[in-house]
Each structure stands twice: as C-alpha cells, then as structure tokens.
MDTraj code that builds the backbone (N, CA, C; nanometers):
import mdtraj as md
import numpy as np

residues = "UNK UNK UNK UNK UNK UNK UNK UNK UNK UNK UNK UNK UNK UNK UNK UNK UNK UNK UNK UNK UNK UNK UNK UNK UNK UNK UNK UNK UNK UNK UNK UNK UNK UNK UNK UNK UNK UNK UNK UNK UNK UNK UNK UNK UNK UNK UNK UNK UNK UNK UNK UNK UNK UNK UNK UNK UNK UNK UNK UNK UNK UNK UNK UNK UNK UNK UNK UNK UNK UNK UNK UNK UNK UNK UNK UNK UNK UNK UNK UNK UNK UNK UNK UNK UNK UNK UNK UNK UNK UNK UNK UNK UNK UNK UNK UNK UNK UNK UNK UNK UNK UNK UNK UNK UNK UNK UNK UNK UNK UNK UNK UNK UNK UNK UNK UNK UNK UNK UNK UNK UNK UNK UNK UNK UNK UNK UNK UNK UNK UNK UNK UNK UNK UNK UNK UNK UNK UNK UNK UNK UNK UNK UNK UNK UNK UNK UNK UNK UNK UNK UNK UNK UNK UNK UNK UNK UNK UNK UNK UNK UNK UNK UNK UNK UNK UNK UNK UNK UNK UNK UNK UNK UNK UNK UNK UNK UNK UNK UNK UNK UNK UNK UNK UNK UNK UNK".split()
xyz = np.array([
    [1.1024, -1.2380, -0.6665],
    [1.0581, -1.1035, -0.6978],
    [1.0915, -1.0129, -0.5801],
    [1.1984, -0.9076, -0.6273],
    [1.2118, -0.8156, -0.5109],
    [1.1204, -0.7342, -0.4701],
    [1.0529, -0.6957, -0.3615],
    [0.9230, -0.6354, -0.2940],
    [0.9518, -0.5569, -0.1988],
    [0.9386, -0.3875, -0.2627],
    [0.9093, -0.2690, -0.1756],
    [0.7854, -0.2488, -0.1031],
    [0.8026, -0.2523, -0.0096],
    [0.6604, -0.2061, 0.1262],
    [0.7171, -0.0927, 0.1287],
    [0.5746, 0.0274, 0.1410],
    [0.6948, 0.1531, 0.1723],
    [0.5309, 0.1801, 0.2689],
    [0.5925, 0.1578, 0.3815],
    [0.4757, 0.1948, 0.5194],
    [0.4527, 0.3635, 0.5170],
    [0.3456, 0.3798, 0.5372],
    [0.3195, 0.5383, 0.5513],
    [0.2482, 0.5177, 0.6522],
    [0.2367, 0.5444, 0.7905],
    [0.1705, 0.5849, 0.8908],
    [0.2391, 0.6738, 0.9943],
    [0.1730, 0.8069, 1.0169],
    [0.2373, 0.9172, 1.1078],
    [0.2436, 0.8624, 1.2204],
    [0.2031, 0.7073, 1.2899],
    [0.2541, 0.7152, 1.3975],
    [0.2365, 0.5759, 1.4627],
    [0.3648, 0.5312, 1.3814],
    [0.3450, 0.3786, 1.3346],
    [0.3670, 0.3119, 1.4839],
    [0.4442, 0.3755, 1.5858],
    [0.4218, 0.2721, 1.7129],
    [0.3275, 0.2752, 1.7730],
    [0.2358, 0.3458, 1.7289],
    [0.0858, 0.3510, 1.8022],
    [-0.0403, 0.2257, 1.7172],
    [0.0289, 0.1678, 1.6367],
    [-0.0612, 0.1271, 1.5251],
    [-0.0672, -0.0279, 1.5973],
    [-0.1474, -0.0903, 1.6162],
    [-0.1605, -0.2132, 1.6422],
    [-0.1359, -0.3078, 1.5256],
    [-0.1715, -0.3102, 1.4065],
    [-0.2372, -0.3408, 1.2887],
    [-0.0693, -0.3050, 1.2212],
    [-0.0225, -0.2017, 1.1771],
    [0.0255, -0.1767, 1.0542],
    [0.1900, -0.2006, 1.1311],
    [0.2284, -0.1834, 1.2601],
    [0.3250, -0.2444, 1.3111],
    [0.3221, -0.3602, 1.2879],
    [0.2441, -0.4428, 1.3401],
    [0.2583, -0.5743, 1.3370],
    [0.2910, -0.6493, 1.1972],
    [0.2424, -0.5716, 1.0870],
    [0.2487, -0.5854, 0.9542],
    [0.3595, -0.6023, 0.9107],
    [0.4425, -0.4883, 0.9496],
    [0.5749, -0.4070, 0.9317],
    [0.6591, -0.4954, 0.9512],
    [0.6177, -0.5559, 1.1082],
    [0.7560, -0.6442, 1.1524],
    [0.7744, -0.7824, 1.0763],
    [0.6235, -0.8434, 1.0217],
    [0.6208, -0.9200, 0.9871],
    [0.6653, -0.9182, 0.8351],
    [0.6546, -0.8244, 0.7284],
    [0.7505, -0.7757, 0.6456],
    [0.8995, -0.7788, 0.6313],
    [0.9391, -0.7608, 0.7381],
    [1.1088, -0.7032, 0.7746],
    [1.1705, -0.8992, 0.7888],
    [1.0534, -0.9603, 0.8039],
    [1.1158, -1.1092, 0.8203],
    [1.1570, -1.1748, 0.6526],
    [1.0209, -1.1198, 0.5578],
    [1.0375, -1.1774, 0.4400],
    [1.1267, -1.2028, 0.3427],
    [1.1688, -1.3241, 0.3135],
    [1.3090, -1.2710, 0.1802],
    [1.2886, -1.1935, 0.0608],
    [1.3663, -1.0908, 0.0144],
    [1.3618, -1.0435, -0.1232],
    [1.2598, -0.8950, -0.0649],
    [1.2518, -0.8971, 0.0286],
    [1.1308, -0.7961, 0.0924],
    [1.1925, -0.6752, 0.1490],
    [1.1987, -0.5649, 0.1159],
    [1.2471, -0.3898, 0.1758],
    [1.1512, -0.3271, 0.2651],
    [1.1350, -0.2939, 0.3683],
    [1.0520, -0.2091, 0.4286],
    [1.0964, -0.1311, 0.4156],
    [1.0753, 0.0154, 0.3891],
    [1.0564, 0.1505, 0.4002],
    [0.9537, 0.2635, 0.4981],
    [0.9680, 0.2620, 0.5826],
    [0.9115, 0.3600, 0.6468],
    [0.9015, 0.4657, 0.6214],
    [0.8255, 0.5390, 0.5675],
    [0.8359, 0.6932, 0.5314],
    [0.8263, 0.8041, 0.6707],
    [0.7450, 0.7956, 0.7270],
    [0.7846, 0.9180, 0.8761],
    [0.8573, 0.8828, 0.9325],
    [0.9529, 0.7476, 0.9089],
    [1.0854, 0.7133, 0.9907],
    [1.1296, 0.7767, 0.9254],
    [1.1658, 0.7538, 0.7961],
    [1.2831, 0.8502, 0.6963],
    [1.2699, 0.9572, 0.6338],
    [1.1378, 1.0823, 0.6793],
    [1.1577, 1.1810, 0.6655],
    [1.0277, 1.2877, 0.7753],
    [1.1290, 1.2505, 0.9084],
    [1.0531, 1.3117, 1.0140],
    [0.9890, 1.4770, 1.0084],
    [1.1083, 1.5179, 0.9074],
    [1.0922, 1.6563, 0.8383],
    [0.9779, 1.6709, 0.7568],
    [0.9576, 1.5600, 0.6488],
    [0.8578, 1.5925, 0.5610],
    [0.9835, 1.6185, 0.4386],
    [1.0928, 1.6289, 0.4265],
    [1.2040, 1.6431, 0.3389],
    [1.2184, 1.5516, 0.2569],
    [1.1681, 1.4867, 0.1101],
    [1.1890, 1.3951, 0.0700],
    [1.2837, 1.3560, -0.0508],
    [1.3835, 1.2472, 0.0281],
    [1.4989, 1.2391, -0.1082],
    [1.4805, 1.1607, -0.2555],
    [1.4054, 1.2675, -0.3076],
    [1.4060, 1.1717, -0.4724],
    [1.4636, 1.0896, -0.5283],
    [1.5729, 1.1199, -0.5354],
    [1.6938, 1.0347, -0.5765],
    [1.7100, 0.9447, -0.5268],
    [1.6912, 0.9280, -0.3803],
    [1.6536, 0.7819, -0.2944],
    [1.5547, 0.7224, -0.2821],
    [1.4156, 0.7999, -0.3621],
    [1.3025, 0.7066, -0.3333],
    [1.3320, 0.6247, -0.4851],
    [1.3572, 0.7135, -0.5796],
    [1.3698, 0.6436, -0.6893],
    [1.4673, 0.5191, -0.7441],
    [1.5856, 0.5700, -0.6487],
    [1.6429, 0.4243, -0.6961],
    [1.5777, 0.3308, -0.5897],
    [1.5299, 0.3314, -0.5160],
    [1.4467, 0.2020, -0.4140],
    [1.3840, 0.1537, -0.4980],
    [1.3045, 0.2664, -0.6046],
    [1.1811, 0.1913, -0.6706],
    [1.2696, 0.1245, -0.7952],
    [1.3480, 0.1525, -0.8455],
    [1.4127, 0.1512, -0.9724],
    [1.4680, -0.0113, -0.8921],
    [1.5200, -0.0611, -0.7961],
    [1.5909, -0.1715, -0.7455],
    [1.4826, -0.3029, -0.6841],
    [1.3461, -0.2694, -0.7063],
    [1.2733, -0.3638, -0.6695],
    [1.1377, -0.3686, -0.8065],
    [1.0641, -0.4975, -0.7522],
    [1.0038, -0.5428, -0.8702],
    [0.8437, -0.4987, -0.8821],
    [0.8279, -0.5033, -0.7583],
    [0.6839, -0.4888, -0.6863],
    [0.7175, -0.4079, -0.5734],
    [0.6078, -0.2856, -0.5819],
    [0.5747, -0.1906, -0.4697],
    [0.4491, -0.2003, -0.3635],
    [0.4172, -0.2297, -0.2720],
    [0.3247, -0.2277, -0.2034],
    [0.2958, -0.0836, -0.1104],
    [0.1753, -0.0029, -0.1121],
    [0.2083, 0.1155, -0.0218],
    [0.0725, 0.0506, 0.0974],
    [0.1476, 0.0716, 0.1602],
    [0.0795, 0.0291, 0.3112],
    [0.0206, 0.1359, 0.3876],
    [-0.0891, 0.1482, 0.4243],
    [-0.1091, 0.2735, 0.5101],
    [-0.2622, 0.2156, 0.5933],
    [-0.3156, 0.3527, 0.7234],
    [-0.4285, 0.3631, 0.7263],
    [-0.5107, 0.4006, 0.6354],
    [-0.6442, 0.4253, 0.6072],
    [-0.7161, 0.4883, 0.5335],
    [-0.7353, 0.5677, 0.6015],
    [-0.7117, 0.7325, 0.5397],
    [-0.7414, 0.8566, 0.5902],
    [-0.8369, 0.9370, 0.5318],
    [-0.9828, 0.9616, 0.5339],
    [-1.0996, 1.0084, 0.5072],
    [-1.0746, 0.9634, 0.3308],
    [-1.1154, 0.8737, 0.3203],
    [-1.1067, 0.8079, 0.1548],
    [-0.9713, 0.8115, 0.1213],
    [-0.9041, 0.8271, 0.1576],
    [-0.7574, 0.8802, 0.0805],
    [-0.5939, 0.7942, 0.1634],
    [-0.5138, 0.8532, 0.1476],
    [-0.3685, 0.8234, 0.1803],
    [-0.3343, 0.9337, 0.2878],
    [-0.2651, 0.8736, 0.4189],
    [-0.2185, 0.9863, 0.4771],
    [-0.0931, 1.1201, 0.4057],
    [-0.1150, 1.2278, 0.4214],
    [-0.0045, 1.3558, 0.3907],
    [0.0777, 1.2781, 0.3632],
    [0.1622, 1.2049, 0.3414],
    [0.3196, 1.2163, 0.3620],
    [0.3077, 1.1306, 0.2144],
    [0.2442, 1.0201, 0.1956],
    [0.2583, 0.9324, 0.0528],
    [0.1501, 1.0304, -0.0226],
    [0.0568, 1.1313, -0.0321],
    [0.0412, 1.1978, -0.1479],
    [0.1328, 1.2689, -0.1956],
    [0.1970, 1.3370, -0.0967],
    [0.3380, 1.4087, -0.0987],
    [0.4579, 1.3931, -0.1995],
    [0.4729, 1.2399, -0.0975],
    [0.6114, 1.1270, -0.2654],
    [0.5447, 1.1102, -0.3141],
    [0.3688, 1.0772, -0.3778],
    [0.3552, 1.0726, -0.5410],
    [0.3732, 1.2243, -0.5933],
    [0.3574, 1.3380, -0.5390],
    [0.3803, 1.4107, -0.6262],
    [0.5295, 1.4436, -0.6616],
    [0.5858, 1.4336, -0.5507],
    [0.7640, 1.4280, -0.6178],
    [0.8100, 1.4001, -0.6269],
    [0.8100, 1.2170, -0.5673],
    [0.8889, 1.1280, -0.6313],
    [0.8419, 1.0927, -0.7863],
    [0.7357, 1.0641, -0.8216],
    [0.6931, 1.0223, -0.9622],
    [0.7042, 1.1232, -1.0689],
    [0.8172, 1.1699, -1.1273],
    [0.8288, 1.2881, -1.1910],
    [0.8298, 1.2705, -1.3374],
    [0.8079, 1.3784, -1.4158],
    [0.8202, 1.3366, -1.5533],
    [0.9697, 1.3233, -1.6133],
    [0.9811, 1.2649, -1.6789],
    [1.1044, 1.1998, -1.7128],
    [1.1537, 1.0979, -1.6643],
    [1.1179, 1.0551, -1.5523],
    [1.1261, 0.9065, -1.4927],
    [1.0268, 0.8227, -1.4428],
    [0.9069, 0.8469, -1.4451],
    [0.7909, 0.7882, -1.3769],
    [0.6990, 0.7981, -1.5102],
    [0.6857, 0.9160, -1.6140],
    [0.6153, 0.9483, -1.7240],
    [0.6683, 1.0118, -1.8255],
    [0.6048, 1.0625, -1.9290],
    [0.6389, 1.0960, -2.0002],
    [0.8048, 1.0749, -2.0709],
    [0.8620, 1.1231, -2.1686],
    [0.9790, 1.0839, -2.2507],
    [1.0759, 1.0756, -2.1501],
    [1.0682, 0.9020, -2.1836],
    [1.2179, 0.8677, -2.0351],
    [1.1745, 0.8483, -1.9373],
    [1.0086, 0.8697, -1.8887],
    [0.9407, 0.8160, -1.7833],
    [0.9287, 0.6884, -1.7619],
    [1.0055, 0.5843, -1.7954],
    [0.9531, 0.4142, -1.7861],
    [1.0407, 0.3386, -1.7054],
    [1.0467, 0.4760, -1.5250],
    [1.1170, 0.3377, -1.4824],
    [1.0396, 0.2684, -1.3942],
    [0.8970, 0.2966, -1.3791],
    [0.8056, 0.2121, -1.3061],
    [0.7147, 0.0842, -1.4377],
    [0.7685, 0.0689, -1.5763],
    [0.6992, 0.0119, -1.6551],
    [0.7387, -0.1272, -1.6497],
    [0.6134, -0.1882, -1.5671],
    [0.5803, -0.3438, -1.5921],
    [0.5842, -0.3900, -1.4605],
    [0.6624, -0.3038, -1.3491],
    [0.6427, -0.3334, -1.2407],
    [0.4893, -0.3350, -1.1733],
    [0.4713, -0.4099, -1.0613],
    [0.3518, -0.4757, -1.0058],
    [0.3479, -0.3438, -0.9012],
    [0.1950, -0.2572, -0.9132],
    [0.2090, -0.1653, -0.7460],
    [0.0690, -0.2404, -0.6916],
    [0.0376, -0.2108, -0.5455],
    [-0.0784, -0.2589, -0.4976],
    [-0.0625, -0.1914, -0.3617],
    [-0.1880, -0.1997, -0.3046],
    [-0.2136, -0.1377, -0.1482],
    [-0.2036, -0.2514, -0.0362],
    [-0.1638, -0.1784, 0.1105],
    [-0.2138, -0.3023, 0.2188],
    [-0.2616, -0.1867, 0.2915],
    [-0.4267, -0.2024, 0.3228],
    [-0.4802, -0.0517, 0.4230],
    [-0.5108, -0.1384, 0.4928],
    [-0.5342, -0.0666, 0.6296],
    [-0.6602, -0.0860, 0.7522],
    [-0.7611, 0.0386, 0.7275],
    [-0.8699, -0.0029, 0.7694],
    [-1.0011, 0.0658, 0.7789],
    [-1.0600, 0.0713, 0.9052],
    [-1.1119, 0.1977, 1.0106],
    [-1.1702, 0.1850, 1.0913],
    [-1.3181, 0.1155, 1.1195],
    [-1.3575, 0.1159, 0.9653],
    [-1.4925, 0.0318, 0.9772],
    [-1.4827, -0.0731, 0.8860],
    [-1.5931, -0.1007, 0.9467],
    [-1.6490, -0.2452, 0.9102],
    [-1.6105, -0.3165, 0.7168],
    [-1.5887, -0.4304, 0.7461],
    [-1.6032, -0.4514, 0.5655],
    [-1.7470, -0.4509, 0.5153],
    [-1.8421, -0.4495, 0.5607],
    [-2.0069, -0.4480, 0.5457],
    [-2.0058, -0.2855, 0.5151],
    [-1.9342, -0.1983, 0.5891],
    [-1.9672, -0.0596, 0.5247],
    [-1.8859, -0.0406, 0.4180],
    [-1.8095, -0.1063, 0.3477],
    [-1.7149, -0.0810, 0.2414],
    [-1.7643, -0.1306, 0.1459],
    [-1.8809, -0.1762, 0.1357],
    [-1.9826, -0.2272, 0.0069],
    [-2.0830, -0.1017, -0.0528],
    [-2.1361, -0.1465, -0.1607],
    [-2.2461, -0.0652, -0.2004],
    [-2.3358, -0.0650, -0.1382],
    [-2.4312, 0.0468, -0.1112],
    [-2.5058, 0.0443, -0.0127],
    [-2.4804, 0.0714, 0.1617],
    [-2.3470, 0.0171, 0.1985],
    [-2.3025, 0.0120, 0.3100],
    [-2.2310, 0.2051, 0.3609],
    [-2.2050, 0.1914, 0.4493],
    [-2.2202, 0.2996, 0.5086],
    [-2.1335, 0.4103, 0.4388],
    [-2.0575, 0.3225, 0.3822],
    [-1.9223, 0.4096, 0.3087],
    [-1.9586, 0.4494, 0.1661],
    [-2.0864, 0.3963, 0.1332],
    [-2.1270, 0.3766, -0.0116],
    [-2.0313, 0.2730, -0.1208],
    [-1.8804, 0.2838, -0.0820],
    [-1.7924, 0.2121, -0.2287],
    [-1.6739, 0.1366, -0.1913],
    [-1.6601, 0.0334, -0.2344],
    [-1.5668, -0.0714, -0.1877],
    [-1.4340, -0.0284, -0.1689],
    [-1.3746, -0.1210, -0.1228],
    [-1.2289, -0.0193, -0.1122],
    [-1.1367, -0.0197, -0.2466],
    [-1.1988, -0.1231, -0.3256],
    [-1.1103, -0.0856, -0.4608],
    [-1.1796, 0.0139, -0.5424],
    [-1.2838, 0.0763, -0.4828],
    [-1.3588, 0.1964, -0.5746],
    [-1.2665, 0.3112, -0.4737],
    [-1.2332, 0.3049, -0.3402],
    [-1.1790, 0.3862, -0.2913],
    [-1.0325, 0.4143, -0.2964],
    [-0.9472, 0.2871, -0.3614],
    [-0.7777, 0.3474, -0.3804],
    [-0.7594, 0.3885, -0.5770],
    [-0.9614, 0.3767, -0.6359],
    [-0.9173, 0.3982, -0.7686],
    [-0.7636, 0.5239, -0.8010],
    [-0.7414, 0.6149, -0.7268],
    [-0.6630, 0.6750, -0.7778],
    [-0.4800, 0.6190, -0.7698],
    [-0.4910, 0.5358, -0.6951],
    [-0.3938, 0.4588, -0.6386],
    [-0.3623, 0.3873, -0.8353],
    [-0.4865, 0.3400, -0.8206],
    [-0.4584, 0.2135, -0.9489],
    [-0.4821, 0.2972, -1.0910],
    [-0.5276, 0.4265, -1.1089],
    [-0.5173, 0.4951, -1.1672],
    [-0.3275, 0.5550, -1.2198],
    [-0.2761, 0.5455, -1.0874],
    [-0.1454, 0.6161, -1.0829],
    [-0.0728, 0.5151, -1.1304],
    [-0.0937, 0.3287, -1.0915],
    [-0.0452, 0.2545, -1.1348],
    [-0.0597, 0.2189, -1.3078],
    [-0.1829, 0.2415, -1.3543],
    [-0.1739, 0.2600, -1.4770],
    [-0.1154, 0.3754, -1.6034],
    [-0.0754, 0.4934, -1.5177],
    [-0.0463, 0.5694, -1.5407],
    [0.0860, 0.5653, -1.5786],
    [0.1477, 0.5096, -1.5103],
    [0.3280, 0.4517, -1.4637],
    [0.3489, 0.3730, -1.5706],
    [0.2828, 0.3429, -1.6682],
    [0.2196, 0.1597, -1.6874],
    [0.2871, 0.0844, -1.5970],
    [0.2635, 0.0890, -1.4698],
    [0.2744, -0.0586, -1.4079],
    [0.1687, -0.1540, -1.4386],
    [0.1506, -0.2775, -1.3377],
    [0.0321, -0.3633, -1.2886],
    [-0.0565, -0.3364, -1.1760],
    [-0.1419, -0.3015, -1.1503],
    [-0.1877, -0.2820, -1.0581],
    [-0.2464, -0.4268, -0.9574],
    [-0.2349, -0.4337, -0.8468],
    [-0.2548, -0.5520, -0.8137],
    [-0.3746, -0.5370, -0.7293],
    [-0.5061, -0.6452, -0.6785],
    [-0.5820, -0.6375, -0.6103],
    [-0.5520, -0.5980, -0.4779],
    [-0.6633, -0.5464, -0.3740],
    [-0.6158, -0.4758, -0.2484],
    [-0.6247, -0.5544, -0.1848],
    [-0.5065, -0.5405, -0.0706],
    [-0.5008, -0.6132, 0.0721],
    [-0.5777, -0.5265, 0.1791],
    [-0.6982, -0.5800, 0.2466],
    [-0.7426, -0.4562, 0.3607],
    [-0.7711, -0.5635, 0.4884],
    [-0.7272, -0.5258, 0.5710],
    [-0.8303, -0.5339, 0.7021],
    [-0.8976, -0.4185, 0.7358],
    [-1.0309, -0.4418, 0.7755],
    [-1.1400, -0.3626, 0.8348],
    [-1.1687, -0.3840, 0.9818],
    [-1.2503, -0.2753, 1.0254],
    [-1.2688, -0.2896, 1.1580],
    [-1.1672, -0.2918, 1.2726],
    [-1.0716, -0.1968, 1.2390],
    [-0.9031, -0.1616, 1.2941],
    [-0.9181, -0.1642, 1.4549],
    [-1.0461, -0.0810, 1.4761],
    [-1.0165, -0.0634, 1.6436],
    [-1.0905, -0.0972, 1.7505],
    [-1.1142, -0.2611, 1.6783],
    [-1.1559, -0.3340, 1.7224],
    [-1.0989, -0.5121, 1.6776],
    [-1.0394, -0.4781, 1.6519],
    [-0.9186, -0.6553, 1.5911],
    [-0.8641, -0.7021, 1.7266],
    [-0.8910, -0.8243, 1.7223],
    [-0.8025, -0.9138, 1.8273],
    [-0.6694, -0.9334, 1.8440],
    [-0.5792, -0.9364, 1.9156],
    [-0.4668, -0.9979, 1.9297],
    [-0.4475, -1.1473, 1.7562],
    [-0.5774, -1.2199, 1.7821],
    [-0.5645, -1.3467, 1.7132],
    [-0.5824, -1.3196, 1.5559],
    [-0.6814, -1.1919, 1.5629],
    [-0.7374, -1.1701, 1.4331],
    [-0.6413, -1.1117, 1.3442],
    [-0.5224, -0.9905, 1.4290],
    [-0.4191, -0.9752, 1.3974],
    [-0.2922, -1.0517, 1.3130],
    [-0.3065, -1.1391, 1.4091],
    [-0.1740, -1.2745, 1.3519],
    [-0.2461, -1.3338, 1.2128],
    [-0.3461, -1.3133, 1.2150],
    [-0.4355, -1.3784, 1.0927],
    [-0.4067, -1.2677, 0.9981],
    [-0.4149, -1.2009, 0.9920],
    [-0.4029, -1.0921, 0.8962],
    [-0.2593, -1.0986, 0.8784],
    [-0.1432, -1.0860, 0.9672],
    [-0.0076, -1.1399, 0.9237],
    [0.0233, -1.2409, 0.8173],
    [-0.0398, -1.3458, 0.8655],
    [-0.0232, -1.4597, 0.7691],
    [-0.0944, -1.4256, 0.6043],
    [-0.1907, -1.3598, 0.6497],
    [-0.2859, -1.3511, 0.4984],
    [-0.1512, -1.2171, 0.4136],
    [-0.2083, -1.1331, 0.4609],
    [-0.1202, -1.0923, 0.3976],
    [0.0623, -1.1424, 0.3229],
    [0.0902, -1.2235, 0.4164],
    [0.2410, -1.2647, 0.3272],
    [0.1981, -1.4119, 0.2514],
    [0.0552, -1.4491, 0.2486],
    [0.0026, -1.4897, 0.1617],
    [-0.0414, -1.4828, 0.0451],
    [-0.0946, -1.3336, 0.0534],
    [-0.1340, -1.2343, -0.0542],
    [-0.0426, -1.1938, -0.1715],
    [0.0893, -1.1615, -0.1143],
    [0.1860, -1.1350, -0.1586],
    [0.2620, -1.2329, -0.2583],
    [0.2565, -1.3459, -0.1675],
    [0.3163, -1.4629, -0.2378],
    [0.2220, -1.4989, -0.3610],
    [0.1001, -1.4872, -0.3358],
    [0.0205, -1.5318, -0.4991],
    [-0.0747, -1.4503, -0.5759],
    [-0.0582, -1.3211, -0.5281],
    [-0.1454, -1.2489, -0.5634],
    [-0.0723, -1.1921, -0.7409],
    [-0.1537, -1.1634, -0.8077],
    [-0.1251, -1.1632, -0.9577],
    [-0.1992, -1.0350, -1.0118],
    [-0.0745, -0.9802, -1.1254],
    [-0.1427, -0.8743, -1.1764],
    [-0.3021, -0.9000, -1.2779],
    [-0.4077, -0.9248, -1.2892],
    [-0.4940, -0.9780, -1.3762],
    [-0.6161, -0.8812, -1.2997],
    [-0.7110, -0.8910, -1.3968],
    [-0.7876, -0.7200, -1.3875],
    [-0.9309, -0.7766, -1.3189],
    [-0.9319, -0.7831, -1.2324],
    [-1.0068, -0.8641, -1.1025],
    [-1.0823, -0.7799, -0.9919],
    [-1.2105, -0.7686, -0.9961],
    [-1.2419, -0.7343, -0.8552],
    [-1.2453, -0.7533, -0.7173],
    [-1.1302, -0.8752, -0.6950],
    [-1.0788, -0.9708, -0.5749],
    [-1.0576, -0.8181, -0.4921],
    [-1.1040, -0.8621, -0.4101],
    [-1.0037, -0.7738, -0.2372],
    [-1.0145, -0.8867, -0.1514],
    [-0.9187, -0.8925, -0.1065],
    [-0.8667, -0.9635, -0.0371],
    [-0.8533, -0.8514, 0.1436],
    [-0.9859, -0.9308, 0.2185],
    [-1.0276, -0.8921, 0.2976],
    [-1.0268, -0.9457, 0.4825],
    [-0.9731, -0.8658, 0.5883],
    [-0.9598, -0.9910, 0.6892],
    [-1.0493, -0.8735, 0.7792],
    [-1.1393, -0.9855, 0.8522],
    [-1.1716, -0.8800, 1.0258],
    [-1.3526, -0.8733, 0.9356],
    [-1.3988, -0.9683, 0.8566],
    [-1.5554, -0.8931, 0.8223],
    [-1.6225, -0.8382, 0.9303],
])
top = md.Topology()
chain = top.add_chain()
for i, resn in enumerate(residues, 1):
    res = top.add_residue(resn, chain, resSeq=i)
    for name in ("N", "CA", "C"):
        top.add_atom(name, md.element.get_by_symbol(name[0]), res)
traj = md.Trajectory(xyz[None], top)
C-alpha cells in the first residue's frame, strides 16, 4: 500500500517529536513524505501537485502538532484548495474514494487531559472529528488516531518508542469504525 505522510509543522527543525517521525518515515518502503512549509515557504499551493500526490498513493496520513484543537494554518489551507469540487466531491469528485486518511499529532498535554473529564474535556478523536468528517466526506476510510501526548516533556527513549509504534500503527492499523487511539507518552 502506497502511503502519503504529508507533515505540516511551521517549524519542523525545531520539533523534537515530528522530525524524528519524519526521518523515520523517509526510511519506509512504499512511503512519500511531503513536507508542506518545505514545499510552500510562500504559503503558494500547487493543486495540481498536491492532487496528483494524492491521486498516486493509497493512504494519506496528515501529521502535525495540535494547534488550539485544530491543524496548523498551512493544512487548513490545502483542505480548502486542494480538495475541490470536481475532484475531491461532488460530480467527478471521486479521486479520494476508498482511499484510507488518518492523523499522526503530538499534544502538549498530557493523555489524562485528553479524556472526558480531563482538562481538555474530549479525546483526541472527538478533537480531529473534522479531520474524519472530511474523510467521510471524500468517501474515504478514516483510520484511528496516532498521538503522542505530553510533547515537551518526552524522552530521548520515549521518542524512539513512538518511532517504532507508529510504523507499527501504520503497518496494521485498519479502516473499521473503532474508538482505538493509539496513544504513546501517558
């Protein structure tokens, strides 16, 4: 299965966490990294090139920090203009149909605050609902979330652990309508 990562972080050599991710990505077979503030330092985004990326792979993963509940600027950005009608929706929209999308975030807090009750009030798959909203929208699959929590505070060791999980995740994780998150750093 060919597998788009398309990294969104404004300032990915500063990232302990989503670098390390990245590089460990760039090793995988059948696997594309995409950097988005590498490839559009402008904010200029080439449609035509995000779309055949997506149109040439099987499974999309969007990778990012979590930015106050949400996605950093730059990937709300390409959903609004890369996913256009006539190719993403509506008549002639089906070139994301059947493909697998899913998230890999870090979180500055805790996985204990990403519960009900917990400080955040809502889990993190109540928090990328619009993510899996967009994936149903596409009709893709939406796939369960990959998160580490507790970003700025992870070990060197806890790190490499999260490397491995994640290209673990990847390897068996399945479209099926599941409240799994798949969680590292409690």
């Amino acid at each position: 299965m060919k597998t788009l990562i398309i990294v969104v972080h404004p300032d990915l050599n500063s990232s302990r966490i989503n670098r390390a991710w990245t590089e460990t990505m760039r090793e995988q077979p059948e696997t594309t990294v995409h950097v988005l503030y590498e490839a559009y330092p402008d904010k200029q985004i080439d449609i035509t090139r995000e779309q055949a990326l997506l149109d040439s792979h099987d499974r999309i993963i969007f990778q990012y920090p979590l930015y106050w509940y949400s996605t950093p600027p730059l990937l709300k950005q390409w959903f609004d203009e890369v996913l256009t009608s006539g190719w993403a929706v509506g008549p002639g929209g089906d070139h994301l149909k059947g493909k697998e999308i899913g998230i890999a975030i870090s979180t500055a807090g805790t996985a204990a605050s990403y519960q009900p009750g917990g400080h955040n009030l809502f889990t993190i798959r109540d928090i990328a609902k619009p993510i899996e909203a967009t994936a149903n929208y596409v009709s893709a699959h939406y796939l369960p979330p990959f998160a580490i929590h507790n970003a700025n505070h992870v070990t060197d060791e806890q790190i490499a652990a999260s490397q491995a999980a994640y290209v673990q995740h990847l390897e068996t994780v399945r479209h099926v309508q599941s409240t799994d998150l798949i969680t590292i750093n409690k």
